[in-house]
N, C-alpha and C positions, 0 to 999 in steps of 0.2 A: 676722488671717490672714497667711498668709505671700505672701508678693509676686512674681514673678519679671522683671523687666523688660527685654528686649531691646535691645541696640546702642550706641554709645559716641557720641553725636554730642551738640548743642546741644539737640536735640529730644526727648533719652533724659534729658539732665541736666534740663531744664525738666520731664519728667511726673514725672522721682525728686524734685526738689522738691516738687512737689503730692501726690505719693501720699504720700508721707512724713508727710505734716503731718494724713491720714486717720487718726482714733482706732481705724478697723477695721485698718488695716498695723501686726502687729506684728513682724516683720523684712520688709526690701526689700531683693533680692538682685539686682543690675546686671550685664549676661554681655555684654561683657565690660566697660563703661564708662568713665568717666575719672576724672579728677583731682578734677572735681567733684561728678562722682554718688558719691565716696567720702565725702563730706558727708553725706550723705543713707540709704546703704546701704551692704552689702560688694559689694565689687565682685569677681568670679570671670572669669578670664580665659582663658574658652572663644571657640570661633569659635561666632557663631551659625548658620552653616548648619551645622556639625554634629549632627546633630539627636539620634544618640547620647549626645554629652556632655551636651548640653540634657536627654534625658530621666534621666540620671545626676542630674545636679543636683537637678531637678525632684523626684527621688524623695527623695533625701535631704536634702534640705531640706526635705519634705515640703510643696510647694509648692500652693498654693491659687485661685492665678490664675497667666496669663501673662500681661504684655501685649509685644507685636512689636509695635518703635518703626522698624524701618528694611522695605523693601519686598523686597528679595533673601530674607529665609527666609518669609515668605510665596510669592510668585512659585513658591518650590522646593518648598512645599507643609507649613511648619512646624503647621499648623493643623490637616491632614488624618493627619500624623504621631501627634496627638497625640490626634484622634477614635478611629483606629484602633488603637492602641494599649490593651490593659485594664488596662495598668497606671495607664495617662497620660488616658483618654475621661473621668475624673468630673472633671478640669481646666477651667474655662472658661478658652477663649482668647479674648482682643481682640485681633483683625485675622481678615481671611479666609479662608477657603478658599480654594483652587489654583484652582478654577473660579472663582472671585469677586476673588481678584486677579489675575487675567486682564484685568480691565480695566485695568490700569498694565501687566501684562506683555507685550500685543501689542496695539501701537496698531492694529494692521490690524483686530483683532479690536473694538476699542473703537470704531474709527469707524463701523462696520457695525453694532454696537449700536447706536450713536445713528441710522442710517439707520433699522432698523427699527421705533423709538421714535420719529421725527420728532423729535428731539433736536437745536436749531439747533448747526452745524458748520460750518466750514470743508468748501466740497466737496472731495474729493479719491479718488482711485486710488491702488491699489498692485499691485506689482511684482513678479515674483521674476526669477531668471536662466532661466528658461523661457520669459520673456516678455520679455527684457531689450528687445530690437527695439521692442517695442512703447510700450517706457517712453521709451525713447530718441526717438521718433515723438512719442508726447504730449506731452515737454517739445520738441521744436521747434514747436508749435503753443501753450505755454502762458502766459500772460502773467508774467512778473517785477514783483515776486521770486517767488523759487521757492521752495517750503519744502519739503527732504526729510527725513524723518523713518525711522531706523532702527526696524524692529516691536518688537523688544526692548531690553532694558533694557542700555544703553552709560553704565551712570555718571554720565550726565546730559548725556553728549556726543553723541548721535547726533540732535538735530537742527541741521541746517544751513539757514540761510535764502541765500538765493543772488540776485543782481542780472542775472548772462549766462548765456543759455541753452547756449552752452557749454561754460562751467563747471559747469551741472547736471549738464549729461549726463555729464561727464568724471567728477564725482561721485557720479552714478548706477551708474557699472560699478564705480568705486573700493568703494562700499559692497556693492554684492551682490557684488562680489570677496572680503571679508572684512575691510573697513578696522573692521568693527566686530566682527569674529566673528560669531557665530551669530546674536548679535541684529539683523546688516543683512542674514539671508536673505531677505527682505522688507523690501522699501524703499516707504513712505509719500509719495506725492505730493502735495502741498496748495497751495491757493491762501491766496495771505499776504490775514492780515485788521486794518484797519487801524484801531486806535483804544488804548484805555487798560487793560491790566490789571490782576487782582483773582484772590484767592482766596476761594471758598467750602469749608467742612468741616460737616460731617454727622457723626454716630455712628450707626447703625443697628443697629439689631436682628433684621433679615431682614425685618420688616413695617414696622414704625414708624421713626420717625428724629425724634433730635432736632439743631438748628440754633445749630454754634457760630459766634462772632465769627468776622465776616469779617474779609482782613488784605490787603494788598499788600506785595511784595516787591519789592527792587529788586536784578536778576541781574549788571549793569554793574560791572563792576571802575572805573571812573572816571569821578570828579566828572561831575556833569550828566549821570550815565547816558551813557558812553563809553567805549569799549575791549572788550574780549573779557568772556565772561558768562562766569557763576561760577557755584557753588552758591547764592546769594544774599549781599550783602552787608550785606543790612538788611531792617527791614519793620516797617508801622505797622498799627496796628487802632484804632477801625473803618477804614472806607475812607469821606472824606467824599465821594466822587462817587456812593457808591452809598447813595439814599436809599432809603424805604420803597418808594416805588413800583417802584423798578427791582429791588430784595430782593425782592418779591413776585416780578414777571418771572420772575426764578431761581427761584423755589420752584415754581413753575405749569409754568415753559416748560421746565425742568432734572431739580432733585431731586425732585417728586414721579413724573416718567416715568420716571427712571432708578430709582427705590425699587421701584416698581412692573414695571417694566423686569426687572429681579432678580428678580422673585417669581413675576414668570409665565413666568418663561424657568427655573425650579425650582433658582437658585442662591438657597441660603441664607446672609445676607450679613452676617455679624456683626462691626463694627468700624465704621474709617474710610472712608470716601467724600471726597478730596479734589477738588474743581472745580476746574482752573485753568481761569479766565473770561476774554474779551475783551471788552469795552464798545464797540460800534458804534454811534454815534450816539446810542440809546436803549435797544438791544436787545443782550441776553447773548448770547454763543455760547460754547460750547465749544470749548479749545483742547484739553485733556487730563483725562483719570481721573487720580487714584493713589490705591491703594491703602491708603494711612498716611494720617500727618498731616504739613503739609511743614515742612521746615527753612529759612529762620530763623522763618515765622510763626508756630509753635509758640511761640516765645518770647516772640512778643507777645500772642498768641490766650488761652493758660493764665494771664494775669494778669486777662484780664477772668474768667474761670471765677469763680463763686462757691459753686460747688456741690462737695461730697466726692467728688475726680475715681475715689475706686475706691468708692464709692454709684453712680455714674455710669455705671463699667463695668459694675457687678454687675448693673444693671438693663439693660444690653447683653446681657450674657451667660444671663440670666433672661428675656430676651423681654419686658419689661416697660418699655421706654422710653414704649409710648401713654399711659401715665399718670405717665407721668414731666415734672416743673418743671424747666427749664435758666434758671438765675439767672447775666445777665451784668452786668456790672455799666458803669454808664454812661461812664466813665474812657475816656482814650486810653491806649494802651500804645506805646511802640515801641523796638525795637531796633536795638543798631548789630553789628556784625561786625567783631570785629578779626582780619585775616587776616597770614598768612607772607610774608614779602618774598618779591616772584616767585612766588606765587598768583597767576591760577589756572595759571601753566605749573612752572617745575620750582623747588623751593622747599628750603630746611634744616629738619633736625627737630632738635630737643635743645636749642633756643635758653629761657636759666632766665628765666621769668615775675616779675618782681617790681612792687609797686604795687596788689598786688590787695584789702590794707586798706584803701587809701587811696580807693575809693572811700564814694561818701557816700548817694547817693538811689537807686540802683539795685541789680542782681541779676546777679551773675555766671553766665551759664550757658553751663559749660566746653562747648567742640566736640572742637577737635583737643589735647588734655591730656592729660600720662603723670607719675604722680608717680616722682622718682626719688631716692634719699634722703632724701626728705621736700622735695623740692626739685618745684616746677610746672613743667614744662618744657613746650615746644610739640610737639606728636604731630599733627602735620596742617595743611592748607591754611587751612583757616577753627578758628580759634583759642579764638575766645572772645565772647559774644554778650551784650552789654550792653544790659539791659533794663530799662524805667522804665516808673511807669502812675503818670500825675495826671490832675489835673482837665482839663486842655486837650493838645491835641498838639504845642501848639506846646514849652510845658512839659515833658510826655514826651520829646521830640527833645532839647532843649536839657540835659535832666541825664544821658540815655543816651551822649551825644556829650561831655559835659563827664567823663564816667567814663571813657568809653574812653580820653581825654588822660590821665589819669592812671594807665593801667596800661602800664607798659614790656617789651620784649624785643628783641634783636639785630634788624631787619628789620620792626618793624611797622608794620600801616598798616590804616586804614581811610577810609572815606567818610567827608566832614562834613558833608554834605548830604541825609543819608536824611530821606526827607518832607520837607523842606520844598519840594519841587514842589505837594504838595497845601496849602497853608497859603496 
């Protein structure tokens, strides 16, 4: 079947390797992806929200699936586009609908689900400029840190964890002012919750869901988890803090109310369900939905997969996950992130990639990549995500990190330390 796969990041080049390697994929067409989803497939260089040129492609290419890798053309509604549409409705899409990713696109709206659902959370309020007085009231009364959380989707900038209460507030009018645009017309109040995080992912089917590797990520731009957060600069799978008993927790206390959650509130939920989890003590809570699957743990997560990732989908998209076998395989995986000198604030692009045969144990999976005369050049903040799966993590760390040494460009740099906090 023909393939069509959304977005150009670490996350899009890690599923065009697995879809690719599917006896059912016979072309995988990338919109608009990178250096190294050209490995894998043709890569077309549409914007994905355009949803126009999307169904251009779609048609002539006579496409047979989609899958939406990044969470802005879902949010905007690329799934409900392509229901409604008679040209484009006998397409299954993997990712959700506008009503269904709604839980990444307005926190306000996500935390109130999990209220109704008894869904363990962070307590918190929100805001708008109607009510500014009132917000500004609350945080003089609220214990630090303060965590403000922009409702919509700011790039991955709009939460702010804060120490002085009047620096919240100064940042309270800053954001419902516009520091985020439309996404901080609503501003999220929370109380900071303190312990270790984790990611859980799910696939669902609107009723059923099946449960992939869990992963941790680590967002610290410097060694020992220090300095300003990032898109993430790494991330290992499994996660050894989280045994059976506490994965049970999550599936009881979490993903079966939130599956359920969705079904009776009559959003039809076809895709990803990402959890980012905090570990308190012994018990999960939720910090955040998304929509997708996240960046960089995708890269670690898809190596444990053992299953035909578009068999996978198709049994998403066919309603069929309850009798669906998700085969992970027992291995650690993890990756490193090589990112742009001066990531995450203002960085050069064009810088030429060389080194990239040179590595030995692991898997290159391009981020920020543009080929340009057959030349790999850097197209972005987070570069290129070096991934390894052996028998042990400490192994995995150790040749993901030994690889990354060995790929060069003007300004690079990464962590040498991902995971090994948990070892």
């Amino acid at each position: 079947m023909n393939i069509l796969l959304i977005g150009s990041g670490g996350r899009e080049c890690a599923f065009a390797w697995k879809l690719s390697q599917s006896e059912k994929c016979t072309n995988l067409f990338i919109a608009p992806g990178n250096a190294g989803t050209a490995n894998y497939g043709k890569n077309v260089n549409i914007n994905p929200n355009d949803f126009e040129a999307v169904k251009s492609l779609a048609l002539k290419e006579k496409i047979e699936l989609l899958v939406v890798g990044p969470e802005e053309p879902l949010v905007l509604g690329i799934h409900d586009f392509f229901a409604n549409d008679e040209a484009l409705a006998h397409i299954p899409v993997i990712g959700p609908k506008k009503e269904g990713a709604i839980l990444e696109g307005s926190k306000d709206f996500s935390k109130q689900f999990m209220e109704r659902h008894h869904i363990p959370t962070a307590k918190s309020k929100s805001f708008t400029n109607e009510n500014l007085q009132e917000g500004l009231d609350y945080l003089a009364n609220h214990a630090t840190p303060i965590v403000l959380k922009a409702d919509g989707l700011a790039a991955g900038k709009g939460v702010l964890i804060l120490d002085n209460v009047a620096e919240a507030q100064d940042e309270l009018k800053l954001m419902l002012g516009g520091k985020f645009g439309n996404a901080g017309s609503t501003v999220v109040i929370e109380e900071f919750l303190t312990g270790i995080e984790l990611s859980v992912f799910i696939l669902s089917d609107g009723k059923n869901y099946v449960t992939l590797p869990e992963a941790k990520d680590y967002k610290r731009i410097g060694q020992g988890d220090t300095g300003l957060n990032t898109g993430g600069m790494g991330s290992v799978s499994p996660v050894p803090f989280a045994d059976a008993a506490f994965l049970n927790k999550i599936e009881e206390r979490i993903i079966k109310p939130t599956v359920n959650g969705l079904a009776s509130e009559g959003i039809d939920y076809t895709g990803f369900i990402f959890f980012g989890l905090i570990k308190v003590g012994d018990d999960p809570y939720v910090i955040e939905y998304n929509a997708r699957m996240g960046d960089p743990e995708t890269e670690s997560v898809i190596l444990r997969i053992e299953n035909d990732l578009v068999e996978l989908f198709l049994a998403s998209a066919n309603k069929e996950l309850g009798n669906y076998e998700i085969k992970i395989s027992p291995k650690n995986a993890a990756t490193v992130v090589i990112v742009a000198g001066g990531y995450p604030g203002e960085y050069e692009k064009g810088k030429t990639i060389s080194g990239l045969e040179n590595i030995r144990d692991s898997y290159a999976f391009h981020a920020g990549t543009a080929l340009e005369g057959g030349m790999v050049k850097t197209n972005g903040g987070r570069v290129l995500a070096i991934s390894s799966v052996k028998d042990t993590q400490f192994e995995a760390l150790q040749c993901a990190t030994a690889d990354a040494a060995r790929i060069y460009f003007d300004g690079k740099y990464f962590r040498e330390d991902i995971g090994f906090d948990l070892i």
